[in-house]
Short mmCIF file of the C-alpha atoms (twelve columns), coordinates in Angstrom:
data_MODEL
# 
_entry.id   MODEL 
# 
loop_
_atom_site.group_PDB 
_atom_site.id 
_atom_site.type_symbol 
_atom_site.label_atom_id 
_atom_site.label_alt_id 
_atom_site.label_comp_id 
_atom_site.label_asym_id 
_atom_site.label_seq_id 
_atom_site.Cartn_x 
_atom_site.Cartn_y 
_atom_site.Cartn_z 
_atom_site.pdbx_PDB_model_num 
ATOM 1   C CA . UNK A 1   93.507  121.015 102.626 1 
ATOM 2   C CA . UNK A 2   89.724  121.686 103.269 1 
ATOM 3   C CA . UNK A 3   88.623  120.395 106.305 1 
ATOM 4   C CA . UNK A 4   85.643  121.077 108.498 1 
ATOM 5   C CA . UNK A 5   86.496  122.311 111.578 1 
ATOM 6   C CA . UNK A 6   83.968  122.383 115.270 1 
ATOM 7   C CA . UNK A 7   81.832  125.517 116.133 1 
ATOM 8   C CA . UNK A 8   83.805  127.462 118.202 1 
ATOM 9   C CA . UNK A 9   82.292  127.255 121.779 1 
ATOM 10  C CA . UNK A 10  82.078  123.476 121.564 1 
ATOM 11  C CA . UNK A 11  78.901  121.305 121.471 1 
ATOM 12  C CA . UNK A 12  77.608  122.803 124.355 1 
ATOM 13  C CA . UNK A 13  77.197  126.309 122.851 1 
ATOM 14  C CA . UNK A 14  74.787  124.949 119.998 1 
ATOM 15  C CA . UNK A 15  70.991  125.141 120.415 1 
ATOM 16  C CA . UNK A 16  69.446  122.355 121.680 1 
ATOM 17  C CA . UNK A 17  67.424  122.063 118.112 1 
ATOM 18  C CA . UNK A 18  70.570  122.389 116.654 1 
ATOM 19  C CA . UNK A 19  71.979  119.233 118.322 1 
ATOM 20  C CA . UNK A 20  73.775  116.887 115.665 1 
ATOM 21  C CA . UNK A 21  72.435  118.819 112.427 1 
ATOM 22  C CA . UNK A 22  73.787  116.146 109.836 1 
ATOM 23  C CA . UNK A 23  73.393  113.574 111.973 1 
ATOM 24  C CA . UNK A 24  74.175  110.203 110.098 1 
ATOM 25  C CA . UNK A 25  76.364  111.968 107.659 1 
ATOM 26  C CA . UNK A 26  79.810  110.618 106.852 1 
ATOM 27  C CA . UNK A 27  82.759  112.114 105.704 1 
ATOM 28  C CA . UNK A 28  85.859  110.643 104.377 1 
ATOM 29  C CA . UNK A 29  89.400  112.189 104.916 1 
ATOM 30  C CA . UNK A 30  92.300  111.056 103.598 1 
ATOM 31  C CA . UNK A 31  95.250  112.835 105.274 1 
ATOM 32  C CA . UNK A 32  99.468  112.236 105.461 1 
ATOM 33  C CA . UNK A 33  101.125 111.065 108.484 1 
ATOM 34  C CA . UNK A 34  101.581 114.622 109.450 1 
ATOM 35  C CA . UNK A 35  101.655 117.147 113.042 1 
ATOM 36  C CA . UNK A 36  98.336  118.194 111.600 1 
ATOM 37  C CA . UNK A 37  97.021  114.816 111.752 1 
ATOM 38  C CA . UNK A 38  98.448  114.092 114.661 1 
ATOM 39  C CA . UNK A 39  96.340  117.574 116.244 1 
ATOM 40  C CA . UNK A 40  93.483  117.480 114.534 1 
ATOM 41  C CA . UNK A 41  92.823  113.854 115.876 1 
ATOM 42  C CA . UNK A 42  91.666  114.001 119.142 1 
ATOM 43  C CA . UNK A 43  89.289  116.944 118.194 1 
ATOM 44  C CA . UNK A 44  87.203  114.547 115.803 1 
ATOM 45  C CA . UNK A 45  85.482  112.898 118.662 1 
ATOM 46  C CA . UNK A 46  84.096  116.450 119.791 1 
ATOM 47  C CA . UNK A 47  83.534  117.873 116.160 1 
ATOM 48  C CA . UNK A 48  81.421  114.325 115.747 1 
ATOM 49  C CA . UNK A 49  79.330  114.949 118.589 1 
ATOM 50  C CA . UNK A 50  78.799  118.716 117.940 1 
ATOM 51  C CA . UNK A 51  77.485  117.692 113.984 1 
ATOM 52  C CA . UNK A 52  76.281  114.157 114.140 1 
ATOM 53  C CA . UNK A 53  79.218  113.832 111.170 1 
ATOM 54  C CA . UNK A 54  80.881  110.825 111.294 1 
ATOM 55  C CA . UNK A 55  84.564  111.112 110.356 1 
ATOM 56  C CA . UNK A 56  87.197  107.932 108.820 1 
ATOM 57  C CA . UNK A 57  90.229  109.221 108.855 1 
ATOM 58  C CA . UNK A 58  93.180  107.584 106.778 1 
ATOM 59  C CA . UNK A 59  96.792  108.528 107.830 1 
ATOM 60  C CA . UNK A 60  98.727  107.614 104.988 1 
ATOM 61  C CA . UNK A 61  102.874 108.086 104.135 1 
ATOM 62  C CA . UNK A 62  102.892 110.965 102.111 1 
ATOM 63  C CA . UNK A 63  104.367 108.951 98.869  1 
ATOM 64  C CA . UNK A 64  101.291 106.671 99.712  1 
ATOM 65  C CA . UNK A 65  98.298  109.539 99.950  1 
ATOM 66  C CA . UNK A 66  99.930  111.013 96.830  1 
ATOM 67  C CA . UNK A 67  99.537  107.330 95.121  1 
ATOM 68  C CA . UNK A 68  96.478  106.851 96.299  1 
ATOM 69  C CA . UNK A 69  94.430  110.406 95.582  1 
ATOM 70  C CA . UNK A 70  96.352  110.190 91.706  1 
ATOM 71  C CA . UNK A 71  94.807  106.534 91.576  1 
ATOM 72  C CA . UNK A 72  91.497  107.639 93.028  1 
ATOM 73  C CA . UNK A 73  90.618  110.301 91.323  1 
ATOM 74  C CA . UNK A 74  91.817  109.126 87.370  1 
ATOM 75  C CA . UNK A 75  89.342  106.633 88.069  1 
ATOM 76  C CA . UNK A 76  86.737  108.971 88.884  1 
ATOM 77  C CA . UNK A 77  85.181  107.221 91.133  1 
ATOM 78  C CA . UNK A 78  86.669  108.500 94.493  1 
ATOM 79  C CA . UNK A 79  84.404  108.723 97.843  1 
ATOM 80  C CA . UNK A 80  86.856  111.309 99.097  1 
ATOM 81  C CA . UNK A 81  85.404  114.167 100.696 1 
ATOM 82  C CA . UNK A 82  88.307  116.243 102.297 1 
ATOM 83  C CA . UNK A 83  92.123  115.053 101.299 1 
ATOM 84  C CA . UNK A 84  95.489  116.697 102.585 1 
ATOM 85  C CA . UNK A 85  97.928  117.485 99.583  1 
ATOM 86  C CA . UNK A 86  101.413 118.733 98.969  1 
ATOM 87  C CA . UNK A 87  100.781 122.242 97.432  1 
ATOM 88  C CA . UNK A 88  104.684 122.438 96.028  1 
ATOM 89  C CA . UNK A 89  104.233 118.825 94.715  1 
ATOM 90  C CA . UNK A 90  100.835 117.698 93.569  1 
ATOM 91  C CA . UNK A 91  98.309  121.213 93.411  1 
ATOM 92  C CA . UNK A 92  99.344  122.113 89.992  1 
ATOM 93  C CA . UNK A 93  98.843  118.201 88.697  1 
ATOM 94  C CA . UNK A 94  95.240  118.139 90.878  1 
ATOM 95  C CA . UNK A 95  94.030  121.611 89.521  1 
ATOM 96  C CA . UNK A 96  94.871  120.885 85.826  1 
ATOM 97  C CA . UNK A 97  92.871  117.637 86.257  1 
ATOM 98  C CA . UNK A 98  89.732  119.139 87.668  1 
ATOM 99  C CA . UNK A 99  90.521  117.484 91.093  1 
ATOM 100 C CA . UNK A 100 89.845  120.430 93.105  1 
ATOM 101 C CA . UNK A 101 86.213  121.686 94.528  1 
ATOM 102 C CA . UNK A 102 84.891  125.333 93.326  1 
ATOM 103 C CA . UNK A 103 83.629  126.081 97.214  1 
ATOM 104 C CA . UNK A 104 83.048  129.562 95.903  1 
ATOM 105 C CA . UNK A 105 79.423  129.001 96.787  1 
ATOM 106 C CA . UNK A 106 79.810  127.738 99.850  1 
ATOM 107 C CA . UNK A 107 81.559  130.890 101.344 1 
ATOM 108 C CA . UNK A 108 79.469  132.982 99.540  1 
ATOM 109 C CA . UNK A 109 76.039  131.498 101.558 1 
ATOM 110 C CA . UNK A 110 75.477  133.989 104.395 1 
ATOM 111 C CA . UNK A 111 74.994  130.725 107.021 1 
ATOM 112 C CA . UNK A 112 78.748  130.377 106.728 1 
ATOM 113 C CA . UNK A 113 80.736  132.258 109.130 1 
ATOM 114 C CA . UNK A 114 84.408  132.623 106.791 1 
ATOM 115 C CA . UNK A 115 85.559  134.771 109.906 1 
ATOM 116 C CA . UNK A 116 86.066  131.094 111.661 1 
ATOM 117 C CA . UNK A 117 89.573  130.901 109.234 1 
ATOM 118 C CA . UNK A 118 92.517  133.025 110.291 1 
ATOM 119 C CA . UNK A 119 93.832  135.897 108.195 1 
ATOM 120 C CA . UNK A 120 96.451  133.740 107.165 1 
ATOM 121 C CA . UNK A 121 95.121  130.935 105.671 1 
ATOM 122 C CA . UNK A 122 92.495  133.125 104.078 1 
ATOM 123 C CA . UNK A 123 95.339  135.161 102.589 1 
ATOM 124 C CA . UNK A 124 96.875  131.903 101.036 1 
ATOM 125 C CA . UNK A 125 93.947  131.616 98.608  1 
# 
C-alpha cells in the first residue's frame, strides 16, 4: 500500500512558512479492517495538521475493499488516491490492469526524502 506518512519530528519541527503546505487538499484511502488501520488511525489527526491534507478513511472487510477497488477501478472513474491490497491475492490482477501508479518520478525528485521508508519495505519493491 502507498500511503503518506507525517514528517518525522511532528508538526512542530516544520518551518513556520511551511505550516499546512497542501492545505485544502484531500486524499482518499480506502483501507481493510486491518492492525495497520487500526495504527495508522490515530496518527491522521497529526499528519492532517502537519500538511493541511485532509484524510477519509474507509475501513472496509477485506472481501469488501477487494469488491469495491475491482468495481472502482473497471469503471475508471475511481477518486481513490491511496488503497490497501492483498499482494498474494489481487497485485497480479491490479498490475495487469494498469491499476497501479508509476511513482518512479516521485522518488526520483530530490525534495523527497526515500530514507523516511525502512530497509525493508524498500527491499520489497
Amino acid at each position: 500500500m502507498a500511503a503518506p506518512s507525517a514528517p518525522a519530528g511532528g508538526a512542530a519541527a516544520a518551518p513556520a512558512e511551511n505550516a499546512q503546505p497542501y492545505a485544502g487538499a484531500t486524499l482518499r484511502l480506502v483501507g481493510a479492517n486491518h492492525p495497520w488501520q487500526v495504527a495508522i488511525t490515530p496518527l491522521l489527526a497529526e499528519f492532517e495538521a502537519a500538511t493541511g491534507i485532509k484524510v477519509n478513511f474507509e475501513a472496509l472487510g477485506e472481501d469488501q475493499l477487494n469488491q469495491k477497488l475491482t468495481t472502482e477501478f473497471t469503471a475508471g472513474g475511481s477518486d481513490i488516491d491511496v488503497f490497501m491490497q492483498r499482494p498474494l491475492q489481487e497485485a497480479r490482477v491490479m498490475q495487469l490492469n494498469g491499476w497501479y501508479e508509476d511513482l518512479t518520478n516521485c522518488v526520483s525528485d530530490p525534495a523527497y526524502d526515500f530514507a523516511d521508508f525502512a530497509d525493508g519495505a524498500v527491499g520489497t519493491t
